[in-house]
C-alpha positions in Angstrom: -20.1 20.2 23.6 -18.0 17.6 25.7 -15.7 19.7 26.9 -13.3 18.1 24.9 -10.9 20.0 22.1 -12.7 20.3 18.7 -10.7 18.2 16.8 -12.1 15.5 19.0 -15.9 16.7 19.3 -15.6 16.7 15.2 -14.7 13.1 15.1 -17.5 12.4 17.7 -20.2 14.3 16.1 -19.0 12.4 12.4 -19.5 8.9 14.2 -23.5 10.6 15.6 -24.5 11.5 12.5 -23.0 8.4 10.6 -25.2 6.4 13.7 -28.1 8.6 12.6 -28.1 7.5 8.8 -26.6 10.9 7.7 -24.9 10.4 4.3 -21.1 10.1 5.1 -20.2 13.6 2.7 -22.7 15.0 4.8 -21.5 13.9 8.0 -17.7 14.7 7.4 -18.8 18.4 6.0 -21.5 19.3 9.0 -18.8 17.9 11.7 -16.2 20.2 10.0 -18.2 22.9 10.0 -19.3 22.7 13.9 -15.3 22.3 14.6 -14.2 25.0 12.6 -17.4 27.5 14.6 -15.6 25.9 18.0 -12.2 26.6 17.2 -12.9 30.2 16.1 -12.5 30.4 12.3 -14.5 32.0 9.6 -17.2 29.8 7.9 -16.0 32.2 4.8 -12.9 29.9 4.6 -14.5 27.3 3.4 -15.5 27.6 0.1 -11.2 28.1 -0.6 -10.8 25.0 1.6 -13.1 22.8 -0.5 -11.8 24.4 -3.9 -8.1 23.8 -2.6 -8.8 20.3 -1.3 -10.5 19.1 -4.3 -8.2 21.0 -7.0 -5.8 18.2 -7.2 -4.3 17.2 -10.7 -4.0 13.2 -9.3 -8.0 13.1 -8.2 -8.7 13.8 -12.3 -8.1 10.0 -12.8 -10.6 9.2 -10.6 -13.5 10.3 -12.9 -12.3 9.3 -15.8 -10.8 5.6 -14.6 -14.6 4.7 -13.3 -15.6 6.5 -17.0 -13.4 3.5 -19.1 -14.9 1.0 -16.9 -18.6 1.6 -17.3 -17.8 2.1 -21.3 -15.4 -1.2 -21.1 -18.8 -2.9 -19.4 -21.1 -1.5 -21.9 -19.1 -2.3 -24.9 -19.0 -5.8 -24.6 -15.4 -6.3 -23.3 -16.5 -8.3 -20.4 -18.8 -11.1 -21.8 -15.5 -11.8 -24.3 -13.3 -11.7 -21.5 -15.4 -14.1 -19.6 -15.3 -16.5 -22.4 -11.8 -16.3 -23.1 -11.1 -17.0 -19.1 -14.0 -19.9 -19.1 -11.9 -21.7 -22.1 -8.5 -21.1 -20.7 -8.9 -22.1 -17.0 -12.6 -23.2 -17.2 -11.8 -27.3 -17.1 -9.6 -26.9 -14.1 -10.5 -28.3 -10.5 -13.0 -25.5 -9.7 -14.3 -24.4 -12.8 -16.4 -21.1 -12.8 -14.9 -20.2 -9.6 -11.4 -19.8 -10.6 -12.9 -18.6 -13.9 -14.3 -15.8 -11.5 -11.3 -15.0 -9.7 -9.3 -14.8 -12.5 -12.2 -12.4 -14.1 -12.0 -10.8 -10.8 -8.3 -10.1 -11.0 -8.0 -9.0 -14.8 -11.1 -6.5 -14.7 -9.3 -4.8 -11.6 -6.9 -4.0 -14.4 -9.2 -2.1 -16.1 -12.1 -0.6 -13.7 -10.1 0.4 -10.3 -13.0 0.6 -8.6 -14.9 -2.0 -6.6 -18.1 -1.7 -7.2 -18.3 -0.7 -10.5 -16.7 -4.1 -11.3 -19.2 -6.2 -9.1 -22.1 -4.5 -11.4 -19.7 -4.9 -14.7 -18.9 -8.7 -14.5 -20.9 -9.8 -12.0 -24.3 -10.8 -13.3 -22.1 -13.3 -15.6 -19.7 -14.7 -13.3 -22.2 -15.6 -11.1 -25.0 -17.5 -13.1 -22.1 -19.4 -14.6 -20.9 -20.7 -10.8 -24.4 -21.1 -10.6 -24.8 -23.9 -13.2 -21.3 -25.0 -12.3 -23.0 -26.3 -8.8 -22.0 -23.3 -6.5 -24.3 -21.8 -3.8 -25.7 -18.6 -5.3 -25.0 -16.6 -2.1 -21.0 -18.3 -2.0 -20.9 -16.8 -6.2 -22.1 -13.9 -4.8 -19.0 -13.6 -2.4 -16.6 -14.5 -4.7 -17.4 -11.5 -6.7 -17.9 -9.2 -3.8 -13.9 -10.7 -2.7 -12.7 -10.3 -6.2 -13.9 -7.0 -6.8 -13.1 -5.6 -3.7 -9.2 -6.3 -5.2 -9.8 -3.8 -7.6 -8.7 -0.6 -5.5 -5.4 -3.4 -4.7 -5.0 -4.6 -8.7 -3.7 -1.1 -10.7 -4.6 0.8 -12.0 -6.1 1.7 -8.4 -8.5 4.9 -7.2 -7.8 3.8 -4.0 -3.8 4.0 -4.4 -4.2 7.1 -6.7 -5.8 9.0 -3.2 -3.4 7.3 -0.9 -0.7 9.1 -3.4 -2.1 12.2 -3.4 -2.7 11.9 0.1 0.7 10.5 1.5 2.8 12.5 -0.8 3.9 9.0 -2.6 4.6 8.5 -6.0 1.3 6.4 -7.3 3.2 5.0 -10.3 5.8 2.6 -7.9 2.1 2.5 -5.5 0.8 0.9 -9.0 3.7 -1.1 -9.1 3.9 -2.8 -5.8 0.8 -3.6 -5.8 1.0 -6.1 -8.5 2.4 -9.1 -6.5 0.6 -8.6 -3.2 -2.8 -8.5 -5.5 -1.6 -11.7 -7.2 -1.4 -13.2 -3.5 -4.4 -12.4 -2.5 -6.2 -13.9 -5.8 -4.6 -17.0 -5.2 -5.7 -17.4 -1.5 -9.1 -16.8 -3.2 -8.8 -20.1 -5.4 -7.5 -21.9 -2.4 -10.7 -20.9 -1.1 -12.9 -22.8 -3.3 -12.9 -26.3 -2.2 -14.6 -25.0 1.4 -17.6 -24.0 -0.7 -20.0 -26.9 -0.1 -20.7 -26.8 -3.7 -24.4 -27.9 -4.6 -25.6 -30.3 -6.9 -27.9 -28.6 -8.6 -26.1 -28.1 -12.2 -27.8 -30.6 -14.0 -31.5 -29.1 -13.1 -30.3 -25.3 -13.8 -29.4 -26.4 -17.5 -32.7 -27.9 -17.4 -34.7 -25.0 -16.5 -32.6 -23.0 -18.8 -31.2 -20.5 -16.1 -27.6 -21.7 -16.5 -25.0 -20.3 -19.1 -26.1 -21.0 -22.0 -29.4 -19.2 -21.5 -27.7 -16.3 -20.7 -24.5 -16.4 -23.4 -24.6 -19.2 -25.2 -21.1 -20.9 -26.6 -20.2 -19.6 -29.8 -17.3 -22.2 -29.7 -19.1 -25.2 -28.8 -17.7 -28.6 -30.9 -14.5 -26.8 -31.5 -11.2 -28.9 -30.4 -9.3 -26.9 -27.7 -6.7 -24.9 -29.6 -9.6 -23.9 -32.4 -11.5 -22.2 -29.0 -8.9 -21.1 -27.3 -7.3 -19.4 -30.2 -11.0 -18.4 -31.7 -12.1 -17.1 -27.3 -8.4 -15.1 -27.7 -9.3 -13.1 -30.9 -12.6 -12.1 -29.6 -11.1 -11.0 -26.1 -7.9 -9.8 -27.5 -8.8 -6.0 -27.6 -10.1 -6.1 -23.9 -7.3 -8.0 -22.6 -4.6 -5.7 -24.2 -6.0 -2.8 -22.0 -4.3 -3.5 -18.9 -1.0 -3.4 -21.2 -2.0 0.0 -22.6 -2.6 1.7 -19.5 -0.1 0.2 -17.1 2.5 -0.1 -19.8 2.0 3.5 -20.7 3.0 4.2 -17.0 5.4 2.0 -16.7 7.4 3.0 -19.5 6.9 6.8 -19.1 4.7 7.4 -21.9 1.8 9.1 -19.6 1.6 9.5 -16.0 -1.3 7.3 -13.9 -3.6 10.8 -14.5 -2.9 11.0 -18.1 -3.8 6.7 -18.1 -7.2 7.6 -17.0 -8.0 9.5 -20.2 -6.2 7.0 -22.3 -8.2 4.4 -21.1 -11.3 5.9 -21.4 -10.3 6.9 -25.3 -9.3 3.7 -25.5 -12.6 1.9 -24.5 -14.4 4.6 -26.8 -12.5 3.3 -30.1 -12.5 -0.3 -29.0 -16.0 0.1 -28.8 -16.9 2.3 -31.7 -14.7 1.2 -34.2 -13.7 -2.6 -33.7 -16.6 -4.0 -31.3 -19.0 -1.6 -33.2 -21.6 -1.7 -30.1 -21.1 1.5 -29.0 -24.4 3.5 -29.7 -25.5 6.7 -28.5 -27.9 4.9 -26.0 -24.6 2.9 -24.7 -22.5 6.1 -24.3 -25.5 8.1 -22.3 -25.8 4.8 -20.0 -21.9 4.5 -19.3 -22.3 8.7 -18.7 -24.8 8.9 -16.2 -23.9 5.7 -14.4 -19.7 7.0 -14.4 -21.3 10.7 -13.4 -23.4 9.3 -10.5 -20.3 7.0 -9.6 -17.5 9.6 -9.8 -20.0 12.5 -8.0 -20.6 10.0 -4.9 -16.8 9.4 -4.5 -15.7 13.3 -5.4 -17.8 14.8 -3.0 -16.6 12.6 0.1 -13.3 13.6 -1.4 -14.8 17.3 -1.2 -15.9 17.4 2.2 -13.3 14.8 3.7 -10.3 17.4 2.7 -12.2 19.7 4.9 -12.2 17.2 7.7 -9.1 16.6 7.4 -7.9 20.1 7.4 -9.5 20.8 11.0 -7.7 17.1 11.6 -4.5 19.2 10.8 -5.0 22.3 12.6 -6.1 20.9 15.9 -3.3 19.2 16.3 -5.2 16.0 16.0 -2.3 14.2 14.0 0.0 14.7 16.8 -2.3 14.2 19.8 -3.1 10.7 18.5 0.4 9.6 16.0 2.3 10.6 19.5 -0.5 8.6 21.4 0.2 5.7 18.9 3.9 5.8 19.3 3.5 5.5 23.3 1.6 2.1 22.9 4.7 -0.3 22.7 8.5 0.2 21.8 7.7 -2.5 19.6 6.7 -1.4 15.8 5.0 -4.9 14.9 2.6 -4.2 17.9 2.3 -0.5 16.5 1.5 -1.7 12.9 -0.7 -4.6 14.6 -3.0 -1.7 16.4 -3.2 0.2 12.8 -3.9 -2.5 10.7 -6.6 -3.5 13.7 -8.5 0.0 13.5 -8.3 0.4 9.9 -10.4 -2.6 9.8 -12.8 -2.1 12.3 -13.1 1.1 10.7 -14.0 -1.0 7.2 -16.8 -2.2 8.8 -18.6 0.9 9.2 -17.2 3.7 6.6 -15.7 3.8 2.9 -12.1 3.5 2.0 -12.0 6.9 0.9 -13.2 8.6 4.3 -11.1 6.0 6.0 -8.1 7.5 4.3 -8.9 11.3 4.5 -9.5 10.3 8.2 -6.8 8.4 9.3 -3.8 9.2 7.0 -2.9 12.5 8.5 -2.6 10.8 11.7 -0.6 7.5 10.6 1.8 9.1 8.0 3.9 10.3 10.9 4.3 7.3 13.0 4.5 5.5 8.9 7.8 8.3 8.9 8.8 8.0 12.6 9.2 4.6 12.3 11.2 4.6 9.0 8.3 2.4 7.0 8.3 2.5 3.6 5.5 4.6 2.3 4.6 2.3 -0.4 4.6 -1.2 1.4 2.3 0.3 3.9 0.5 2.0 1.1 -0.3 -1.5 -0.3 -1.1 -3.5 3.0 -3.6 -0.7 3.7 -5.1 -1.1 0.2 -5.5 -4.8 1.0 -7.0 -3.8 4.5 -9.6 -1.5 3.2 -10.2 -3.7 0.7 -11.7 -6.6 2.8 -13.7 -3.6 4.4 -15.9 -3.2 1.0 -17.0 -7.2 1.1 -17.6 -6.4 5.1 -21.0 -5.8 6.4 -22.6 -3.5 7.8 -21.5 -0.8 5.2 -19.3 -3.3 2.5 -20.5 -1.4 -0.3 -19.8 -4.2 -2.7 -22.3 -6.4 -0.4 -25.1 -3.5 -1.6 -24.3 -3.9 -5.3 -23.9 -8.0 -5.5 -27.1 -8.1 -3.1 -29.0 -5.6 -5.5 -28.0 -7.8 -9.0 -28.7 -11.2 -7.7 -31.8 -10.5 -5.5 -30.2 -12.1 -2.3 -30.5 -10.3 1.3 -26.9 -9.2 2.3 -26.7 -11.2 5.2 -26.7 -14.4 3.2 -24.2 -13.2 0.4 -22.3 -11.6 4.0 -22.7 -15.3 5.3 -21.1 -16.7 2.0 -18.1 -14.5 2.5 -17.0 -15.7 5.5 -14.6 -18.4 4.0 -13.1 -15.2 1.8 -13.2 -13.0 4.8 -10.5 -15.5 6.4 -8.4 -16.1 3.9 -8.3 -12.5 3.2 -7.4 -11.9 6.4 -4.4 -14.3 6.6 -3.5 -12.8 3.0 -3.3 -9.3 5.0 -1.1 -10.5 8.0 1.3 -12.4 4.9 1.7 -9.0 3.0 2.1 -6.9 6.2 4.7 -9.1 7.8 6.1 -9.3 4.3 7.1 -6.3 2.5 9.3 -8.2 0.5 5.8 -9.0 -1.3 6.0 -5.2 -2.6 9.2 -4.4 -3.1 9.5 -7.5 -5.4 8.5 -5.8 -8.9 10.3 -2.5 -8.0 13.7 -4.1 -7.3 13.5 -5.8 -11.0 12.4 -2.4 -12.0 15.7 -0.7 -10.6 
């Protein structure tokens, strides 16, 4: 086509057709499939690539983690959670916002995956900013920011394909993530104060669009402790999940595949036996919307394994990790240029094509240069998570735009403030590995 070697004519022809609208699966599978006809091999190979590349005992959590947090959304769990979070932290300076981010961080926990928790909890967070004086696009952010954490926060979809990807063990991925998530939460809170919050709380409770219209407070003219105590009952049941699933890997009971199905089991007695608002018209609605989520990210997975097969075989990985190496004797300047293309690369594609993409060829120069596999693991995570908030393609910019009504640019405008202090919390946890080693050294 170019002249040049396939490998690099596939990568081309992906960027083309990603230019041309083509859906991304699409785009990774046709460019795969033109490579493979250059380089000379069968197109009857590909049907055992696909199955191989896809039959990966890890890649079942996926499914199954977005499953327990479509039922956890339907059930119930996150209106209780809310209120429990609104009590606790609600009075402090910043109100619904660190109400949001603290939502933000504990529903991570329990969906791993970014957008399914801007449609789970964000409808609620963000009417409750709303009346608490924020500007509706700036709410808006805040979710799109604290979702995004949710492939960072374990348990992780995005750390359970870096694992399977990187040969790492996801478990101390899950682990070392904890901190560095933590960080990156509270550089969200130090974020409020640049929010230019309105004044327009009083005339929201007046029209009746604020909280209370939505949810109103079943503990209202309680003292403190009697709603606090009273929000903790009612939430108690959601907020032990994270302690079910992560203690259960943690301790050795399951491993992070096994979690998956215990979370979604977990979610389906919470909600039929204690909640009691599971119905059949509930389960269907959590089905189809985990089926649609989980085909969407599978078959990128599919095709992407295909990619990066002819990735592999053309000797890409070591045209480009040698090419890498050559830039500077220095490794910060090395991990610099990574961290630099990864997001760039945010901007315009998914975490997991960004991964299938770029991991073959990084993992080398990762070994070469004696990184940990797990630190870097993490600081990616946090990379590619600032890429789901990002326009053009931040996917969680899509979802928030779709529940609230808002064009993207002005909830992409409202992120800004997040998009810099996500970016500082990146170069902390890069130049800090410290950050991720911290829970695995008390661990040892």
């Amino acid at each position: 086509m170019l002249g040049l070697d396939p490998g690099t004519e596939m990568v081309i022809l992906f960027f083309v057709l990603l230019a041309l609208r083509v859906p991304v699966a699409f785009s990774l599978g046709l460019a795969s499939l033109y490579a493979m006809w250059q380089i000379g091999f069968g197109l009857d190979l590909v049907g055992d690539l696909l199955a191989s590349g896809i039959a990966k005992f890890s890649l079942l959590a996926i499914p199954f983690f977005i499953l327990a947090g479509a039922l956890m959304g339907t059930v119930g769990i996150a209106e209780r959670m809310i209120r429990f979070f609104r009590v606790l932290v609600g009075a402090l300076p910043g109100g619904m916002g660190v109400v949001g981010t603290v939502v933000c961080l504990f529903w991570g926990a329990v969906s791993g995956s970014g957008p399914a928790s801007v449609a789970a909890i964000g409808p609620l967070i963000i009417r409750g900013m709303e009346e608490d004086g924020y500007p509706k696009p700036f709410a808006a952010a805040l979710v799109c920011t604290g979702a995004a954490l949710s492939i960072v926060i374990p348990p992780s979809i995005g750390l359970v394909i870096y694992g399977v990807i990187a040969d790492t063990s996801i478990a101390q991925l899950f682990i070392a993530a904890i901190v560095p998530g933590l960080v990156m939460g509270v550089l969200m809170i130090l974020t409020l104060p640049f929010a230019g919050k309105a004044r327009h709380a009083k005339a929201l409770a007046a029209s009746g669009r604020g909280l209370s219209a939505l949810s109103p407070d079943p503990y209202a003219g309680l003292s403190y402790p009697e709603r606090l105590g009273r929000a903790f009952v009612d939430a108690f049941w959601g907020l032990l999940t994270p302690v079910v699933i992560l203690g259960g890997i943690y301790a050795g009971i399951f491993t992070p595949t096994e979690a998956a199905v215990v979370a979604t089991v977990y979610a389906l007695l919470v909600g039929l036996v204690i909640y009691r608002s599971l119905t059949v018209a509930t389960l269907y609605s959590a089905l189809v919307e985990a089926s649609a989520s989980s085909a969407v990210v599978m078959l990128v997975v599919t095709f992407a394994s295909l990619f990066g097969w002819v990735v592999t075989v053309d000797d890409l990985v070591g045209k480009y990790s040698g090419a890498l190496l050559s830039m500077s004797g220095n490794e910060w300047v090395i991990l610099a240029v990574i961290m630099l293309v990864v997001l760039v690369a945010g901007m315009f594609m998914d975490a997991i094509t960004i991964m299938f993409i770029a991991l073959p060829i990084f993992m080398p120069v990762v070994h070469q240069l004696g990184w940990d596999p797990v630190w870097f693991g993490v600081a990616l995570m946090v990379n590619l998570a600032i890429g789901l908030f990002t326009p053009p393609v931040g996917i969680n910019l899509f979802v928030a735009a779709n529940i609230t009504r808002l064009s993207l640019e002005k909830i992409a405008v409202g992120a800004i403030p997040f998009l810099i202090t996500s970016l500082i919390g990146l170069a902390i946890i890069a130049a800090f590995p410290e950050l991720s080693h911290a829970l695995l050294a008390l661990m040892k």
